[in-house]
N, C-alpha and C positions, 0 to 999 in steps of 0.2 A: 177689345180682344187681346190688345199686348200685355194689359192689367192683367187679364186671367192666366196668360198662358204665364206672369211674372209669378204669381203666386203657386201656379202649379209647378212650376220649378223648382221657387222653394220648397213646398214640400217634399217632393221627388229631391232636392238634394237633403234635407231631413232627416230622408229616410235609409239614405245610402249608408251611412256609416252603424246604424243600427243591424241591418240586417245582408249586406256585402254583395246584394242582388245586383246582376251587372243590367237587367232589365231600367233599373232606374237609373244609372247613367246614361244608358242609350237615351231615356227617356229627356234627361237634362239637357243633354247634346243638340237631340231634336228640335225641345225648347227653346234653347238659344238661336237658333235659327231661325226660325219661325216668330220668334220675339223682333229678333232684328230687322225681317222682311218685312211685316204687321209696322209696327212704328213706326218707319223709313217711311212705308206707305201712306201713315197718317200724316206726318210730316208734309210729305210732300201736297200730296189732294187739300191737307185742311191749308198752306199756301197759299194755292190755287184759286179754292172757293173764297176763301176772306179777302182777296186781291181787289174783286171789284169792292168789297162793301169798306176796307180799309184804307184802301188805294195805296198798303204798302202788302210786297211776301209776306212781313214776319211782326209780328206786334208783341210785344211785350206783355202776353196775358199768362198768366196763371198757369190755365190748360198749357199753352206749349211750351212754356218752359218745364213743366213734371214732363210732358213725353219728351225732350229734348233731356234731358237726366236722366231718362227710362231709356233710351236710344243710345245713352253713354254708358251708363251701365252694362246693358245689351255687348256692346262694343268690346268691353271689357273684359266679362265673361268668354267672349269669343273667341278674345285674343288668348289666354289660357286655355 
């Protein structure tokens, strides 16, 4: 879900400067929030879940490091 809602963001910011609509700012804004709640989210639960089968939080795979750089990006967006 944070993948989609990353993409519809981009486009929604895309589309801002073409057409001056404050519709798709609000829209961005929203975005970003809801980017950063979603991620935060996965973060945390996918943790959780891999805790028994890894027997550590955080594992060095793939998947969590993209949503952990998706989470910072988020972040950063935010802070602007």
């Amino acid at each position: 879900m944070s993948i989609v809602v990353y993409i519809a963001m981009d486009i929604n910011s895309s589309f801002l400067p073409l057409t001056k609509h404050p519709l798709f700012l609000r829209s961005f804004g929203t975005g970003i929030e809801i980017g950063v709640f979603s991620t935060l989210l996965t973060l945390v639960t996918g943790g959780f879940r891999g805790r028994p089968m890894w027997g550590t939080f955080w594992v060095c795979d793939a998947h969590f490091t993209y949503v952990f750089i998706l989470f910072l990006i988020y972040l950063g967006a935010l802070h602007f």
